[in-house]
DSSP file (Angstrom, degrees, kcal/mol; ACC not computed):
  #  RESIDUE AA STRUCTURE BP1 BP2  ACC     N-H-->O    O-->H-N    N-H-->O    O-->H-N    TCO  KAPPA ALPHA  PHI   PSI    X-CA   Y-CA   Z-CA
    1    1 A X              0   0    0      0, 0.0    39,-2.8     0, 0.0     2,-0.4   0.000 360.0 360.0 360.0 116.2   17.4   -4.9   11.4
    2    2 A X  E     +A   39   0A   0     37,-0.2     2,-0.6    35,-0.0    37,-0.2  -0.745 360.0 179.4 -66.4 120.1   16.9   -1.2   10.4
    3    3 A X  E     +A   38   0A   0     35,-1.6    35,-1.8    -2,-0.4     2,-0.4  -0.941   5.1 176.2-126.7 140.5   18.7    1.4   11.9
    4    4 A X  E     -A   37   0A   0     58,-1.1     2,-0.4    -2,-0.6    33,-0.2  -0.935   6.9-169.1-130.9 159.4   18.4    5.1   11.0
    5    5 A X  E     -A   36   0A   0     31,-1.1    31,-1.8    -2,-0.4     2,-0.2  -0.987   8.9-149.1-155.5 139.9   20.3    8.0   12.9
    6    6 A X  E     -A   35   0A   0     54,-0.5    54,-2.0    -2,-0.4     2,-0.5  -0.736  14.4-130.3-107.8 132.4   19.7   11.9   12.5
    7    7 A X  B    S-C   59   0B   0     27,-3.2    27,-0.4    -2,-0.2    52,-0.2  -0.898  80.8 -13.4-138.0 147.0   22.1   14.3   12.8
    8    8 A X  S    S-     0   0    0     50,-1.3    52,-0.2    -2,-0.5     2,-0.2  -0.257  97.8 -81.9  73.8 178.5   21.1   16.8   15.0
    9    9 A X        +     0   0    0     -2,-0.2     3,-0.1    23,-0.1    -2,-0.0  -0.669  53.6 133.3 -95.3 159.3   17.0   16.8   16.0
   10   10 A X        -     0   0    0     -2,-0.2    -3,-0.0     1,-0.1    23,-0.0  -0.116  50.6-118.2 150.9 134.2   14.3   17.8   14.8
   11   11 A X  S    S+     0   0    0     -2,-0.0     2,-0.2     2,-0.0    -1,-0.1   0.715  96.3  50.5 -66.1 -22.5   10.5   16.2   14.2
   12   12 A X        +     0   0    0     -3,-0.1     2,-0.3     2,-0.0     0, 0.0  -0.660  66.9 137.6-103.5 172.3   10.2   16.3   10.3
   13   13 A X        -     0   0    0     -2,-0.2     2,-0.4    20,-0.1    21,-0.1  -0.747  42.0-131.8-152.9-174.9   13.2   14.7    7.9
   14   14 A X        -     0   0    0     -2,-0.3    21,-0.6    21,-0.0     2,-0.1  -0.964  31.4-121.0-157.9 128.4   13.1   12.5    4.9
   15   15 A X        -     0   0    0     -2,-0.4     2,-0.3    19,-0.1    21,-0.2  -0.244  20.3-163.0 -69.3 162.6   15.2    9.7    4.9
   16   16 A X        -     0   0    0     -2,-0.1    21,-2.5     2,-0.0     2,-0.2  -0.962  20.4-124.0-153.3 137.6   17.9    8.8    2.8
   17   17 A X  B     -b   37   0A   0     -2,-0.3     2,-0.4    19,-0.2    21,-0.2  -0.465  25.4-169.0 -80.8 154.5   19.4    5.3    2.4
   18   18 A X        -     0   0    0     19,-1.4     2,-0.4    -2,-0.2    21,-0.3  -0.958   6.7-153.5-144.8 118.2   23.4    4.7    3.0
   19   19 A X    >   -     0   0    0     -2,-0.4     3,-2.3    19,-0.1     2,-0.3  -0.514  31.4 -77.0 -75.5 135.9   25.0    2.0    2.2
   20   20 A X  T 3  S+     0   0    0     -2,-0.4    -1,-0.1     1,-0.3     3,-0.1  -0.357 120.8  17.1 -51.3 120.3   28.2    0.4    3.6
   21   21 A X  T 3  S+     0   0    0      1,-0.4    -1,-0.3    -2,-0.3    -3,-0.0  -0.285  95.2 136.7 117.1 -22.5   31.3    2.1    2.4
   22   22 A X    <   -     0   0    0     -3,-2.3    -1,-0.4     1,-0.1     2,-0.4   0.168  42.5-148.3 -58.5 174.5   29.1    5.2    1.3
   23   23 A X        -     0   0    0     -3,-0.1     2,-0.5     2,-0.0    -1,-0.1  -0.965   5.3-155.9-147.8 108.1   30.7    8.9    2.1
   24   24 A X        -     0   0    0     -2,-0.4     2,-0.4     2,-0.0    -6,-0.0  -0.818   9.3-174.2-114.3  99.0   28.5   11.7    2.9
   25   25 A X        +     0   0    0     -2,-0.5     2,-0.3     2,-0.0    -2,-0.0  -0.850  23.1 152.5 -86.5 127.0   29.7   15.1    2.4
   26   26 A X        -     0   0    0     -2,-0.4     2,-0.6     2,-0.0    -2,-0.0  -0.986  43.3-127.4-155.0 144.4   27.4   17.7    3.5
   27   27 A X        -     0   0    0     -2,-0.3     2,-0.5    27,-0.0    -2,-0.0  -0.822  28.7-166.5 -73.3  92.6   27.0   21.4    4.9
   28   28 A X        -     0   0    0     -2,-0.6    27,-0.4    27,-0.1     2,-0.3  -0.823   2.1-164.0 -89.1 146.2   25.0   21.7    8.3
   29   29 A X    >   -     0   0    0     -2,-0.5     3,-2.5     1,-0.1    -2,-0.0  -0.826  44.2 -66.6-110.0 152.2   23.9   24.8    9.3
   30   30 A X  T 3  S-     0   0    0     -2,-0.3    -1,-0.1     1,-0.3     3,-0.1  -0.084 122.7  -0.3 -60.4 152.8   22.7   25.4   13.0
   31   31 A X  T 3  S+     0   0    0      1,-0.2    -1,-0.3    -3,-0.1     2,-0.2   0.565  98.6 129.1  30.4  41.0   19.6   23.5   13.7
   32   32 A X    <   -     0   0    0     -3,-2.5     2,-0.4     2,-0.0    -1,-0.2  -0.636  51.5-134.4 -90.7 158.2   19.4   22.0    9.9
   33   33 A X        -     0   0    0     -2,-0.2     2,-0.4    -3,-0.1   -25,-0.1  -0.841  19.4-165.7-118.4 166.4   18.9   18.0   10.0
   34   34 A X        -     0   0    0     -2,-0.4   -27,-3.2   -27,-0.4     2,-0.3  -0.880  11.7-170.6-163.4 107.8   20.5   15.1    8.2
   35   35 A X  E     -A    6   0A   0    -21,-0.6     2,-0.3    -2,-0.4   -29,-0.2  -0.805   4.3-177.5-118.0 138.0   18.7   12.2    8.5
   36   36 A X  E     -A    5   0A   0    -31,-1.8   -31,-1.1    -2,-0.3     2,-0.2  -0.919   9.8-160.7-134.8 159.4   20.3    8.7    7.2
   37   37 A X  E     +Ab   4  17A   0    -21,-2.5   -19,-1.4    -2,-0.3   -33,-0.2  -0.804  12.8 177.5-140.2 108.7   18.7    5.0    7.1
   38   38 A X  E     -A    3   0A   0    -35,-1.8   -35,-1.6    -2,-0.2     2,-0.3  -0.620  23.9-134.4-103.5 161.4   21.0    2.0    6.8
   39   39 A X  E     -A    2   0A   0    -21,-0.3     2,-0.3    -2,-0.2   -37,-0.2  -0.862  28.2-175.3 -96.3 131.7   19.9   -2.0    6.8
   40   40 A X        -     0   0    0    -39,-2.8     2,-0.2    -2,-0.3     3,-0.0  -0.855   8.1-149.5-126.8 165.9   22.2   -4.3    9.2
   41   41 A X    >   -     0   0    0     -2,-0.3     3,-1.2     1,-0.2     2,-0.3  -0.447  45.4 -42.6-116.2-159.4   22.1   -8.0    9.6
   42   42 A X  T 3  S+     0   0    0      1,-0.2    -1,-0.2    -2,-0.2     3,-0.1  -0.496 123.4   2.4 -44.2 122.4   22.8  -10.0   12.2
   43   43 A X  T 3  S+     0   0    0      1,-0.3    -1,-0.2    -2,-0.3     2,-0.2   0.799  96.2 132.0  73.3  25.2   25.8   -9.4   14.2
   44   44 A X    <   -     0   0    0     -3,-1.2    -1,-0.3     2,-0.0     2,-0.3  -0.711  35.0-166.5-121.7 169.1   26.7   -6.2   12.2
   45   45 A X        -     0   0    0     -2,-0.2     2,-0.8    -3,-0.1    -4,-0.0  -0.928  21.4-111.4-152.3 139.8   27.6   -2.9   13.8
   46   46 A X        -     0   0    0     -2,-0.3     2,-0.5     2,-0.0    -6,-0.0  -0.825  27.9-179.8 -92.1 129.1   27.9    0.4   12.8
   47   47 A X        +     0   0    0     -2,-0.8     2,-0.3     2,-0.0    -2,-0.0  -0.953  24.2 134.8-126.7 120.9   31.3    2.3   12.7
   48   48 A X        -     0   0    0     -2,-0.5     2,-0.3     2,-0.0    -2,-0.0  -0.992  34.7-143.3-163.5 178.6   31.5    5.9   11.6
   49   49 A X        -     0   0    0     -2,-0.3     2,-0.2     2,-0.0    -2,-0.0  -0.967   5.9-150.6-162.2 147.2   32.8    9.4   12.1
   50   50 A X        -     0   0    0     -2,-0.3     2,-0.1     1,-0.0    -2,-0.0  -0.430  18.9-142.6 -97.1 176.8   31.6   13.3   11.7
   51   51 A X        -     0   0    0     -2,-0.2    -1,-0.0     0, 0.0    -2,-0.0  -0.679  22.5-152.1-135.4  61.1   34.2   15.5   10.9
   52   52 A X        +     0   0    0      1,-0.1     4,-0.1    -2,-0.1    -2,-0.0  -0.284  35.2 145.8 -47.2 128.3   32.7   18.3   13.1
   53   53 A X        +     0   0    0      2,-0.2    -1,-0.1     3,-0.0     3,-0.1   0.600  66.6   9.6-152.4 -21.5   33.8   21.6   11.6
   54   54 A X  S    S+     0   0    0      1,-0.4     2,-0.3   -26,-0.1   -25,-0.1   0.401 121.0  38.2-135.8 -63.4   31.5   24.8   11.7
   55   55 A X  S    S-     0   0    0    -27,-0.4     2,-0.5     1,-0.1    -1,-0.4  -0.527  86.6-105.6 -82.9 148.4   28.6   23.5   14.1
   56   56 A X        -     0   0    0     -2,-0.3     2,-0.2    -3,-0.1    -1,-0.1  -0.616  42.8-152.1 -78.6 146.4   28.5   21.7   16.7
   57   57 A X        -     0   0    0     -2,-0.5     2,-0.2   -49,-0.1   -50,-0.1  -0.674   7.6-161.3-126.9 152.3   26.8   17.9   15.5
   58   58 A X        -     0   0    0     -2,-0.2   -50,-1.3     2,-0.0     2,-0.5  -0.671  11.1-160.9-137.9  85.2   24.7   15.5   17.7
   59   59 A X  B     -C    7   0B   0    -52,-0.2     2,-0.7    -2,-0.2   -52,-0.2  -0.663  11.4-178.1-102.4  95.1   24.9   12.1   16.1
   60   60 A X        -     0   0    0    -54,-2.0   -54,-0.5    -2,-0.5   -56,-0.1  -0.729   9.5-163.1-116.5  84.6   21.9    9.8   17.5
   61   61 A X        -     0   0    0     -2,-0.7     2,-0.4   -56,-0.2   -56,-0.1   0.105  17.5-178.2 -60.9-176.3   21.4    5.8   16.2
   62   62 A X        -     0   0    0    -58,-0.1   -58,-1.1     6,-0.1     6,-0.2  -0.939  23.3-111.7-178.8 137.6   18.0    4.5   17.0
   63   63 A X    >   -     0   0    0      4,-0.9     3,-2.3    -2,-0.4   -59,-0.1  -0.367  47.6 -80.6 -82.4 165.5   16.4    1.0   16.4
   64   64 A X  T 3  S+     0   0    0      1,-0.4   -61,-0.1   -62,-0.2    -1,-0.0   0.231 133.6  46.0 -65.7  -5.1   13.6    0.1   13.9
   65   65 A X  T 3  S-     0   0    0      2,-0.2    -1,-0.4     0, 0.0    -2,-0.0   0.139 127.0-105.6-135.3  18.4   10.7    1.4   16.4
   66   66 A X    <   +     0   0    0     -3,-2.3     2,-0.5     1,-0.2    -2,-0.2   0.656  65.9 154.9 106.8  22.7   13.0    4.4   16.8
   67   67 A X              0   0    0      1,-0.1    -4,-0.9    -4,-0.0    -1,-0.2  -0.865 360.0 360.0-105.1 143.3   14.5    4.0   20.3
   68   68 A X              0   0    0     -2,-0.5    -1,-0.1    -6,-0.2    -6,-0.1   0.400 360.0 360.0 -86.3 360.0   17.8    5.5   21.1
């Protein structure tokens, strides 16, 4: 299973793959996107957390044909 999650919206982004354990520091600015794509397997889950700080952040997972 692929799962990829955007944060914030917005129609164009380029993915970027993340691995378990990875750490993603990054600056959004209002209506910028930050788009991630992880691989799960069976019976795997995702656990994570923003550290909201300047903007407010909208954190949206999605399945492999890209429904919420």
């Amino acid at each position: 299973m692929s799962v990829s999650f955007a944060l914030a919206q917005d129609a164009k982004t380029n993915h970027k793959f993340i691995a378990e354990g990875d750490e993603i520091a990054r600056v959004l600015s209002t209506g910028s996107v930050h788009t991630y794509q992880l691989e799960l397997g069976e019976a795997q889950y995702v656990f994570g957390k923003v550290d909201q700080q300047t903007v407010d952040v909208v954190v949206t997972i999605k399945n492999p044909e890209g429904k919420v």
